[in-house]
N, C-alpha and C positions, 0 to 999 in steps of 0.2 A: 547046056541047060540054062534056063532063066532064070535070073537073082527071082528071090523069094520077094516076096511084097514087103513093104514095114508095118508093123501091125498097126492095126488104127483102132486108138481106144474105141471110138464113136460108136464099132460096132460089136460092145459090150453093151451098150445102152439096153438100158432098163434097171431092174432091183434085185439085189442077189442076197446071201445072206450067209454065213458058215462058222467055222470055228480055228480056233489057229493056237498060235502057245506067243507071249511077250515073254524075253528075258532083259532085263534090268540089272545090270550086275549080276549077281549071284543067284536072283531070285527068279524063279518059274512058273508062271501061270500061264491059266488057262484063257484065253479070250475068245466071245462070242461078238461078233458084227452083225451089221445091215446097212447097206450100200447101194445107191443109188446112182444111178450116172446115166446122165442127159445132156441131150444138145443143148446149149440156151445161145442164140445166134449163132457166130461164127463157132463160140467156147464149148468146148464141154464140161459142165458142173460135175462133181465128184461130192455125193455128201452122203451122210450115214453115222453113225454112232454106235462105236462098242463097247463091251461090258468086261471089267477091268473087277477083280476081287474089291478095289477101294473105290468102285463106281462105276458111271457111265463118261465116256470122252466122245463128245459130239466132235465133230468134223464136216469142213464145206470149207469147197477147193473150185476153183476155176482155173481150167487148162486152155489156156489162151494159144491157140497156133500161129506161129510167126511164116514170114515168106518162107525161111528159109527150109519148113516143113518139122523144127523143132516145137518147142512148147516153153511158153512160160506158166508156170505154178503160182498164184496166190492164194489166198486164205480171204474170206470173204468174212460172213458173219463170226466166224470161230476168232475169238480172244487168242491171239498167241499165248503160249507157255510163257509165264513170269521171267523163265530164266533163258530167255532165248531172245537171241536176234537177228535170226533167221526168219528175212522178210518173203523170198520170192526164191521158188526151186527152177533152174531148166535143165532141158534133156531134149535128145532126139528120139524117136522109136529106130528100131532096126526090125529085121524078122523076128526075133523071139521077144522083144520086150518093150516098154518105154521105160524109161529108167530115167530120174528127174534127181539132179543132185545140187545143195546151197551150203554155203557157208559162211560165218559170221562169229566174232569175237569167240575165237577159239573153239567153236563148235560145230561139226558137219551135220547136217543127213541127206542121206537115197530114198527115195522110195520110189519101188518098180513094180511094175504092172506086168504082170503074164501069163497071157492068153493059156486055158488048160482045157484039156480034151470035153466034149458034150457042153461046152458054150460056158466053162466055167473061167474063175479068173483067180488067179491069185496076186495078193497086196502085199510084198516084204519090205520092209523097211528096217535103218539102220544108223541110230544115232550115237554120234561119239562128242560125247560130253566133255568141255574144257579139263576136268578132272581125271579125263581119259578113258574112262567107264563108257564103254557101250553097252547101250539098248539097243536087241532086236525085235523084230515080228515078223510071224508069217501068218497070214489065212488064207483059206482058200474057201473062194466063196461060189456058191451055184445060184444057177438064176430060179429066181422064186414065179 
């Protein structure tokens, strides 16, 4: 049989939008996104803004593909987190995912990308804080 392909974000492009749950320590909510992701040259842009009980967290990301068929991750217009020094995430895709991981004075995160049935996508992610405390998220977004 023939290895499966590596998923290629690219052809997620377009606007999706959905719902998902952040956990922060102990605490539970709900979150609602909107998500954007387009070519811009070689990269693909990743941007959108979800809705958090204590606001909205803009986000915009550029996925830079390297020769080697991985990606590098930066942050374009988005302010990094105060307490982060976490500059640039990478990752390879495989068949089920891209999966982008950085770390930086005591502090990791992942965030992975995968592809869900009828053209949707889900965004998890998974920060472990100097203090040891992880943050998750998961949404799953459909395309609007």
């Amino acid at each position: 049989t023939p290895a499966l392909a590596n998923f290629d974000i690219a052809s997620k492009s377009g606007s999706g939008a959905g719902t998902g749950q952040v956990l922060r320590g102990d605490d539970l909510d709900e979150v609602t996104c909107r998500v954007t992701i387009a070519p811009e040259g070689a990269a693909i842009a990743v941007e959108g803004r979800c809705a958090v009980p204590e606001g909205a967290a803009p986000f915009d990301v550029l996925l830079q593909p390297q020769a080697d068929g991985s990606y590098i991750a930066t942050g374009r217009t988005l302010e990094r987190r105060a307490d982060s020094q976490i500059e640039e995430l990478r990752g390879s895709p495989d068949a089920n995912a891209l999966t982008l991981s950085g770390a930086a004075g005591g502090e990791s995160l992942t965030v992975q990308f995968v592809p869900r049935p009828e053209d949707g996508l889900r965004i998890a992610t998974r920060r472990t804080l100097p203090s040891g405390r992880q943050d998750t998220s998961v949404v799953e977004l459909a395309r609007r």
